[in-house]
C-alpha positions in Angstrom: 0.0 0.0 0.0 1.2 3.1 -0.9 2.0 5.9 2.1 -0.6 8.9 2.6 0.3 12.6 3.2 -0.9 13.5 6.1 -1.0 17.2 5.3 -4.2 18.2 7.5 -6.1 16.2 10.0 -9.3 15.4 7.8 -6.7 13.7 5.3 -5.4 10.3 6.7 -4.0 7.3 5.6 -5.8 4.1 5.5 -4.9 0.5 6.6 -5.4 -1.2 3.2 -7.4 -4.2 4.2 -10.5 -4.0 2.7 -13.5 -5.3 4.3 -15.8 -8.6 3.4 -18.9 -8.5 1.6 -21.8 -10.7 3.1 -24.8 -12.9 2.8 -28.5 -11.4 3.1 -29.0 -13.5 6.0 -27.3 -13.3 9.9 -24.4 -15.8 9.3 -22.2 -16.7 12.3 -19.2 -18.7 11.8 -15.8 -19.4 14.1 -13.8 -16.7 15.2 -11.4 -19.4 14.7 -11.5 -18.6 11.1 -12.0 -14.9 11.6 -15.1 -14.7 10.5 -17.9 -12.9 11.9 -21.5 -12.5 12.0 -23.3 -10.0 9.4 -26.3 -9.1 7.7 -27.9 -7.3 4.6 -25.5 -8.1 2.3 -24.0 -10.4 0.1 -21.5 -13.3 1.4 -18.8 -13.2 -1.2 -14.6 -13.2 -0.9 -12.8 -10.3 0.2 -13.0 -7.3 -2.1 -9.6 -6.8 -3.9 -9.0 -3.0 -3.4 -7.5 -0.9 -0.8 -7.8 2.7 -0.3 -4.8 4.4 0.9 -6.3 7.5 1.7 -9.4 9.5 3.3 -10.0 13.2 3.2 -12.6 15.7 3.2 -15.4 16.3 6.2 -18.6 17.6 5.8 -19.1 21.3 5.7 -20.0 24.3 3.8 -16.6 26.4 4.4 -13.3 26.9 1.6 -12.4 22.9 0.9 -15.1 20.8 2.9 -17.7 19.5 1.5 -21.8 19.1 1.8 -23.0 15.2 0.0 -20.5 15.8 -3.0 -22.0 14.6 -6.3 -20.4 15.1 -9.2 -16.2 14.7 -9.8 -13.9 14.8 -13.1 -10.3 14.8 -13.8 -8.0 16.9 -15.9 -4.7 16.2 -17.4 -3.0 17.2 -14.7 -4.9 15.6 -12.2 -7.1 18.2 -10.6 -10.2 17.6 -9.1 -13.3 18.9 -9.7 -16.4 18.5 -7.3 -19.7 19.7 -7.6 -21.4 19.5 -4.0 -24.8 20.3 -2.6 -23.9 23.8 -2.2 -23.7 24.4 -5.8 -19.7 24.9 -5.4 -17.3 23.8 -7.8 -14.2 22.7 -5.8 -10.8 21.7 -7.3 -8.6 19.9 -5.0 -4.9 18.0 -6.5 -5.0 14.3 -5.5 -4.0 14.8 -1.8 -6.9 16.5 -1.2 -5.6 19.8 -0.8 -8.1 22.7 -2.1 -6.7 25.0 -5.1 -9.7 27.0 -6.1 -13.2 27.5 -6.5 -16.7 29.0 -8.1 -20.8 28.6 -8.0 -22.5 27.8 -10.5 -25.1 31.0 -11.6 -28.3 30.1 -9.0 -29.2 26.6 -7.5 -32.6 27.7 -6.0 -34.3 25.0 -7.9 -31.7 22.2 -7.5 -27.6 21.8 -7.7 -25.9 20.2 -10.9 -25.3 16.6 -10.7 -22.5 15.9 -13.5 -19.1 17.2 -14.6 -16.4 16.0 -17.6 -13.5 17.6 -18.8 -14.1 18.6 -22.8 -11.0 17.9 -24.9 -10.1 21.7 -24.8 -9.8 21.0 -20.8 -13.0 22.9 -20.2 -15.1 22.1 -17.5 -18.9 20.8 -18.7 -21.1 21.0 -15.6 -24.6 19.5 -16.4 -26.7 22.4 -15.0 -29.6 19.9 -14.0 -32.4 21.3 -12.8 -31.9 24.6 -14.9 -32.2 22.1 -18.0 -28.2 23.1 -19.7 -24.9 22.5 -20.0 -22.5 25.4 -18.2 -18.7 25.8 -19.8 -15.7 26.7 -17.3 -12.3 27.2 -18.2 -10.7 25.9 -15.8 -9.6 28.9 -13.3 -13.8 28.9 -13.0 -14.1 31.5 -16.0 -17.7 31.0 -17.4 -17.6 30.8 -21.3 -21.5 32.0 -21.5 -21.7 31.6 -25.6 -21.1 28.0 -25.5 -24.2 27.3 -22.4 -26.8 24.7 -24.1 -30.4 24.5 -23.5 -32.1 26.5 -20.4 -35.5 25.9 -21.5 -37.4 22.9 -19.5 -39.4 20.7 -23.0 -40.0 18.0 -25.3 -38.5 19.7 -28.3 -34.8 19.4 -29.7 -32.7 21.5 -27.6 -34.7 21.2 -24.8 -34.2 19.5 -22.2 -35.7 17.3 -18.9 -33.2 17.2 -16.1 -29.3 17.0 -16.8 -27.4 14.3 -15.4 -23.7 14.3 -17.7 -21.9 15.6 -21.3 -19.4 14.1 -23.0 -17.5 14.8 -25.9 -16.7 12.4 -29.1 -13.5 12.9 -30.8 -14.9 14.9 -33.8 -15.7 17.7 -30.9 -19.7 16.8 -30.4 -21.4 17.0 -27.0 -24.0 14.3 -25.8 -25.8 15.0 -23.1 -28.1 13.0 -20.9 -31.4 13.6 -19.4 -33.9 11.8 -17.3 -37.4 12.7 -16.1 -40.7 12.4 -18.7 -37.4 12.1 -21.7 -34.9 10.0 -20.7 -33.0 10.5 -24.0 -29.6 11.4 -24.9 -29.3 14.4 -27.3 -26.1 15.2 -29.6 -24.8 18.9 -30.7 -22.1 19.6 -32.7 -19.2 21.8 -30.6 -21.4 24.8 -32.1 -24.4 23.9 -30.3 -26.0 22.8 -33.2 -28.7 20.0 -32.5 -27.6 16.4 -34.5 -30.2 13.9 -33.1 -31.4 12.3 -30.3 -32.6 8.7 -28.8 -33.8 6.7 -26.1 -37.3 7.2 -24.5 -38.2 6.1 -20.8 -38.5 2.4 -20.6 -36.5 -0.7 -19.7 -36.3 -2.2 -23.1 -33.1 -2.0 -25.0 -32.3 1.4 -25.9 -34.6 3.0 -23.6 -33.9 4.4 -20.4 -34.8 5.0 -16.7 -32.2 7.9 -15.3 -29.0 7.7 -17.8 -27.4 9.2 -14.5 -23.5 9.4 -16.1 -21.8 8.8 -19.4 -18.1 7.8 -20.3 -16.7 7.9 -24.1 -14.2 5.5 -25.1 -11.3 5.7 -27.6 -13.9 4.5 -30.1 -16.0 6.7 -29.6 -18.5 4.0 -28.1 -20.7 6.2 -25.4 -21.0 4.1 -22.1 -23.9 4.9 -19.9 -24.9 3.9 -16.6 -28.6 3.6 -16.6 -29.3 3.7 -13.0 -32.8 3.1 -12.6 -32.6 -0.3 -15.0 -29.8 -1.4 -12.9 -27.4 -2.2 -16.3 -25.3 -1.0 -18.6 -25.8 0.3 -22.7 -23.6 0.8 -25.1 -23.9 3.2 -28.3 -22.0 4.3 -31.3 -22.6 7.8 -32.1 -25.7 7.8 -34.3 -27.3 6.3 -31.2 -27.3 2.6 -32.3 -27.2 0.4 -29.4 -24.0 -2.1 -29.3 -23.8 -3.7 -25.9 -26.1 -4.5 -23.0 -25.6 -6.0 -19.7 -25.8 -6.1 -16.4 -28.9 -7.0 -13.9 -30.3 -6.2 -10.4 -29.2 -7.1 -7.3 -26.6 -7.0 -4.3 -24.5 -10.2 -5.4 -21.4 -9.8 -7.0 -21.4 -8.3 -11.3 -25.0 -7.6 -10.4 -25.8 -3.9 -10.2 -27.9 -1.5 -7.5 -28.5 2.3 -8.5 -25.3 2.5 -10.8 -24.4 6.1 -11.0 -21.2 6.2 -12.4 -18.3 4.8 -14.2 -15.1 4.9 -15.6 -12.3 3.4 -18.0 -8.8 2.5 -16.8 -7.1 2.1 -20.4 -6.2 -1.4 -20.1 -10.0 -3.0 -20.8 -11.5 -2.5 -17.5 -14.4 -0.6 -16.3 -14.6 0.6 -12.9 -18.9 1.3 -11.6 -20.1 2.9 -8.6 -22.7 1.8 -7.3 -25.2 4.1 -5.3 -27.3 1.5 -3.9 -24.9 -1.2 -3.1 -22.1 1.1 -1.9 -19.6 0.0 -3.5 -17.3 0.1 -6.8 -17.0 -3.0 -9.0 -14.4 -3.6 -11.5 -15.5 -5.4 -14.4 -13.9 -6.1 -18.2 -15.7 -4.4 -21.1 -18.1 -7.6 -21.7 -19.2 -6.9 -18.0 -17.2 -9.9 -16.3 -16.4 -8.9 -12.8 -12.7 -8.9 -11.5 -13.3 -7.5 -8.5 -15.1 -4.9 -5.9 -14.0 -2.8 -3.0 -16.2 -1.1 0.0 -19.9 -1.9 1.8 -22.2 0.2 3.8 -21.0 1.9 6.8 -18.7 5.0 7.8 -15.2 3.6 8.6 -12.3 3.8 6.6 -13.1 1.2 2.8 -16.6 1.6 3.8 -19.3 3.9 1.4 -22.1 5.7 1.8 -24.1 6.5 -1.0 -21.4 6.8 -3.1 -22.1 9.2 -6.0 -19.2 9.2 -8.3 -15.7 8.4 -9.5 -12.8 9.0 -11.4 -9.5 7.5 -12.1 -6.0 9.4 -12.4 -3.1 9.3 -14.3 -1.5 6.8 -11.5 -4.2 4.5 -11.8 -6.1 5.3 -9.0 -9.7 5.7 -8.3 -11.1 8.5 -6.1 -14.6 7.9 -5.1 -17.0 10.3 -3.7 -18.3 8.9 -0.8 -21.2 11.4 -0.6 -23.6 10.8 2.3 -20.4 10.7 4.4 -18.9 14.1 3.1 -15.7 13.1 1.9 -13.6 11.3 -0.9 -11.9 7.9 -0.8 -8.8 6.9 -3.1 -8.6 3.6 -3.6 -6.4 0.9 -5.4 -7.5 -2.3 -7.0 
């Protein structure tokens, strides 16, 4: 396990063992074999990650955080986190604060996805104001390039934002969920392309498309969180892949809400309902998991989001307990 700065007392290191899922029923075996008695969860081996490293506390002040929801990554490896304060935080990956912004007005609700743009812009799905905000990255607003603001059916318009993402040809998708559950695509312009999905559980239809992740083929990845599964899409919005099912056992699936790729054919998903993060290959075969439900060091609660860094290492926002987890598996 790798050592922790210990820079401020809300950041500490972690012991690296990880702890062990367990069954849905009370199971009581020897302490001889050091295992003990649980309930309300799955009995499986131990989860393979450690986390090496706990910061944040909960907070409304410069650098703490209120039920964080939203994180990305930039080439340098600078955090941004969207909390339910509206504030856009960017922390390095100690946890030490560097800067930070609002977003406009969050009477009506706070914004619930971030991704870095190619240009290293910052796209904050503005959700309940129905757009897509663009930050440089010092928290400059670039006003010209905001998509949507108007609450409709129509093309352009928009339900409640959950994520962007860019292709490599420089066009945004962006996801929605309420009565639309769709995914819309502009050109960098803001130009409307075309849209699909409608709200359902068949394939190709959605219930909450709560996060989105674009691969080097320009496949778009979406955790659709209410459906408990995973789709798959090439840019014209035909549907490629599908898996994934519900349930608390391990490569099964509760309230997935995010994801992301490590480079070398794995998929990491966090799971809001499970709290946890599974690691799986890109046909959805599970290597391995890390965290359960509680409050101590490796354990999650309500987990909203994740992303990985250039070292390889995931930093999961571990929201109901006001603070972010790096972890290693």
């Amino acid at each position: 396990m790798a050592s922790a700065h210990l820079g401020q007392a809300n950041r500490r290191p972690i012991d690296g063992r990880t702890p062990i899922a367990c069954t849905g029923r009370l199971l009581l075996l020897l302490a001889a074999l050091h295992v003990i008695a649980l309930a309300g969860c799955t009995f499986g081996p131990q989860a393979e990650g450690t986390a090496d490293l706990i910061w944040g506390e909960a907070g409304i002040t410069e650098g703490k955080l209120q039920k964080p929801r939203a994180i990305a990554i930039d080439e340098q490896d600078q955090l941004y986190i969207v909390d339910m304060t509206a504030r856009i935080q960017v922390f390095d990956t100690e946890g030490k604060y560097l800067r930070g912004w609002k977003t406009p007005v969050s009477k009506n609700g706070r914004p619930s996805g971030l991704s870095i743009d190619r240009a290293g812009r910052l796209l904050v799905a503005d959700t309940h104001y129905y757009r897509m905000l663009v930050y440089q990255s010092d928290g400059t607003a670039v006003e010209p390039e905001t998509i949507g603001g108007t609450m409709g059916r129509e093309p352009g318009q928009f339900g409640f934002v959950t994520d962007i993402v860019e292709d490599s040809q420089g066009n945004y998708f962006i996801g929605e969920y309420g009565d639309y559950d769709r995914i819309q695509k502009f050109s960098h312009d803001g130009e409307f392309l075309l849209q699909w999905g409608t709200h359902g559980s068949e394939p190709g239809q959605f219930r909450r498309p709560q996060n989105m992740a674009i691969d080097e083929q320009d496949q778009i990845w979406i955790v659709d969180a209410c459906n408990h599964r995973i789709q798959v899409f090439d840019t014209d919005g035909e549907l490629i892949q599908l898996w994934g099912e519900e349930g608390s056992a391990p490569g099964q699936l509760y309230y997935p809400y995010d994801l992301a790729f490590d480079g070398e054919g794995h998929i990491y998903i966090c799971e809001y309902g499970n709290h946890r993060v599974q690691k799986f290959t890109l046909d959805g075969q599970l290597v391995g998991s890390w965290g359960r439900q509680g409050r101590g060091p490796g354990e999650l609660h309500n987990p909203w989001a994740l992303a990985l860094d250039s070292q390889g290492r995931l930093h999961v926002l571990d929201s109901n307990n006001h603070r972010v987890q790096r972890a290693i598996f």
